[in-house]
Each structure stands twice: as structure tokens, then as C-alpha cells.
C-alpha positions, -999 to 999 in steps of 0.1 A, spaced: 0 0 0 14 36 -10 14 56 18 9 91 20 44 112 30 53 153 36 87 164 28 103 191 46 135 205 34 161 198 3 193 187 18 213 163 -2 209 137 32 176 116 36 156 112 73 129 91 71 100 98 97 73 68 108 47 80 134 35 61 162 -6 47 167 -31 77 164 -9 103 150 1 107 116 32 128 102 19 161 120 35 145 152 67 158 138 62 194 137 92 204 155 115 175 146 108 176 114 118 213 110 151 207 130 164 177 107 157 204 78 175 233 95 207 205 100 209 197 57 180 164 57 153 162 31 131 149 56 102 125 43 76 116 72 48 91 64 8 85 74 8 52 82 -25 30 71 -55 37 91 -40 72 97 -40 110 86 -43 110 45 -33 76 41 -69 63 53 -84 31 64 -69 -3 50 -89 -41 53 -58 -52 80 -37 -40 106 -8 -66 106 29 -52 118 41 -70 85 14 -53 67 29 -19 78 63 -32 72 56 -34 33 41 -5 32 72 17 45 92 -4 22 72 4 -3 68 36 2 102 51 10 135 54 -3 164 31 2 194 41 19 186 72 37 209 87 60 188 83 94 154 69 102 133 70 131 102 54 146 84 62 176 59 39 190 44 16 165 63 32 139 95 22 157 81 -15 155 72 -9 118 107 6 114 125 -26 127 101 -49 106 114 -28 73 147 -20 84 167 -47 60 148 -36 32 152 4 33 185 -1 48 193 34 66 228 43 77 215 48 114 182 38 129 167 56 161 135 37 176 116 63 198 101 43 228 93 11 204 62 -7 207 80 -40 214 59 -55 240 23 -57 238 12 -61 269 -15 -88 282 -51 -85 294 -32 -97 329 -8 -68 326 -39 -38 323 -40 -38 281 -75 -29 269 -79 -17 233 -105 0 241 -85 25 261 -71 37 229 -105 32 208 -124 53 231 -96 84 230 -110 89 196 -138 113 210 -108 129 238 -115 163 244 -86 189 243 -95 195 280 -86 155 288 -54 157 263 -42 183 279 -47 169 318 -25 137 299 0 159 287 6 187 307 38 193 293 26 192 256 21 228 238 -12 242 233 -2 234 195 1 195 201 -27 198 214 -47 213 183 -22 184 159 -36 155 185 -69 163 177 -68 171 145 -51 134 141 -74 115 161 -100 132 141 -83 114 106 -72 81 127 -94 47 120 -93 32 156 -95 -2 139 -57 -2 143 -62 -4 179 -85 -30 172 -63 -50 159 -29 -48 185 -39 -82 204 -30 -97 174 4 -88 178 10 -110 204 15 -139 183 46 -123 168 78 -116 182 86 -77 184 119 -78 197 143 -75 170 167 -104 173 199 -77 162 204 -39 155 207 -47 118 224 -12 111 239 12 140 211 17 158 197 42 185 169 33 215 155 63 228 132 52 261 107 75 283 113 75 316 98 51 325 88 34 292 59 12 298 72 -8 270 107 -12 273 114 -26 309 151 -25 323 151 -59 317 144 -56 280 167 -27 276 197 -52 287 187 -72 268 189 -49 237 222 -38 244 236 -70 245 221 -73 206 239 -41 199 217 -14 201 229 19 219 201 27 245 193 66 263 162 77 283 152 109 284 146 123 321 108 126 331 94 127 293 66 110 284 61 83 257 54 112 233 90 123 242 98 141 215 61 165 223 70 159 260 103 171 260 116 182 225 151 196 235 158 164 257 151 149 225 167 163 201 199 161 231 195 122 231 202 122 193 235 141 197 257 122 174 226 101 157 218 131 134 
């Protein structure tokens, strides 16, 4: 499936930009801008079931795989996914072969029924009020606010729908198949300590930002953009 991309920017390097479940490629309003500002031609994507891209039949991670591998080029410079996006980003990694990879609080655990997972926690934030997005997010800008709504507004909740599903496949990337960057809240609800050892000893570099959210880089944009010092 084509996906639907914005370009920021003209530089003769590449980022590629996935967005994480609800959002679409708005999320990136001030990363975007700052890969621009530093020489990247920066191409962010709607994923399917979100912003332009619309609603698909199937929300499989392999079905979003393809569709970044479809969709963008080979061989960029730097690529980064945050949430889903960082699980759809490890999925496609091989085949669009970045330089460097950063995955952004990765959405490699899905949690059980056991653990407090309910898809209808994320189905029913589809009718969230700016009031309730902003108690969530106090540290958010009253402009994420306006791009979260705007977003949940163009966001097919069937995606949510579909994340017990995910459980039947394993999300942990075996290896960092190219130099590769984990970015964690703090704490990340799905990166335990015990996960982030674990993805060290597979060769990943791992950094948490102080206090942000899972959102970090709307939580706390300067941390980061400082956690990427040397990524981009």
C-alpha cells in the first residue's frame, strides 16, 4: 500500500520519519523542521489507518512493514520510529537499509489483558477532548494539542482494534541490523530495564530521556533532540 508522505526541506541527506498509533506525520512538527534546519530532506509518512493515508482491510505489523518499504527510499541517512512506527521501522529495516536507525520508545511488547491492556483504552480516546489531552499531557504545547486532535479526528481506531493480534509475533528485533539508536521515556511502559539489557547485549545503543513521556519528543523536545546528539 502507498502511503501518503510530507517532505520538509532539500538537503542532499535523507531522514525518514514513521509516526507512532493515532498520530500521523503532524506528530513531527518540530523535529521535522530541525532535521531540515541541520541539511535532511526529511520525508515523514501517514501510516494505514491514519492521517491522508486512510483506512486499510488489515492492521498486521508486516502489513505496515511493506508499506514503509514500499513507500520510502532506500538508503537514507537516518530513520526513526516512535511507538508503532518504531516496530514498523524494525520490521522494514533490512529492506530500506538506513545508515543509522533511532526507535523512539518502540512498541515492542504488547502487553497482556493480565498486565492492564485494553484496546478500548485507545479506541475510546478517539472522541478525547482537548481539555482530557491536555490533563494527559501537561507538558505538551497548546499546539500539540490542536495536531492531537486534529489526528485523532483522521485516525481509524480499527488499528487499535487490531494490537492483540500482535501477540503472536515476536517484536523484539533479534539484532540492531544497522547502528542503531533506542530512545526510552522514563519510564517506558514498553521497554522494561530488563528488555533494555537485553537490547544492548544485541547491539543497540540505549538513552532515556529524564521525566518525558512516551510522546517524548512533544514531552520534551530539547531532551530529544539532546538524546540524538551524534545520531543526526
Amino acid at each position: 500500500m502507498r502511503l501518503h508522505t510530507t517532505t520538509w526541506g532539500s538537503g542532499d541527506r535523507v531522514a525518514l520519519l514513521i509516526h507512532g498509533i493515532m498520530s500521523d506525520h503532524r506528530t513531527w512538527r518540530r523535529v521535522a523542521p530541525a532535521l531540515a534546519e541541520r541539511g535532511y530532506r526529511v520525508v515523514a509518512v501517514d501510516l494505514r489507518g491514519h492521517g491522508a493515508t486512510g483506512p486499510a482491510g488489515r492492521y498486521r505489523p508486516d502489513d505496515y512493514a511493506d508499506d514503509v518499504a514500499e513507500t520510502l527510499p532506500r538508503g537514507a541517512e537516518l530513520a526513526i520510529g516512535h511507538s508503532l512506527g518504531g516496530l514498523t521501522l524494525a520490521r522494514a529495516v533490512e529492506r530500506l537499509a538506513p545508515r543509522r536507525a533511532v526507535y523512539v520508545d518502540p512498541a515492542w511488547h504488547m502487553a497482556t489483558a493480565e498486565e492492564g491492556f485494553d484496546p478500548e483504552l485507545f479506541t475510546g480516546f478517539k472522541s478525547a477532548t482537548a481539555e482530557r489531552i491536555r490533563a494527559l499531557n501537561p507538558r505538551w504545547e497548546e499546539a500539540d494539542v490542536a495536531v492531537e486532535l486534529a489526528t485523532l479526528n483522521d485516525w481509524d481506531p480499527g488499528t487499535a482494534r487490531a494490537l492483540p493480534e500482535f501477540r503472536t509475533a515476536e517484536l523484539m528485533p533479534a539484532k540492531a541490523e544497522v547502528p542503531s539508536l533506542v530512545t526510552l521515556a522514563d519510564p517506558s511502559f514498553l521497554i522494561s530495564p530488563e528488555r533494555a539489557g537485553l537490547l544492548r547485549e544485541r547491539g543497540f545503543e540505549v538513552r532515556t530521556v529524564a521525566g518525558a513521556g512516551h510522546t517524548i519528543h512533544r514531552d520534551d523536545f530539547d531532551g530529544f533532540m539532546a538524546s540524538l546528539e551524534g545520531w543526526i
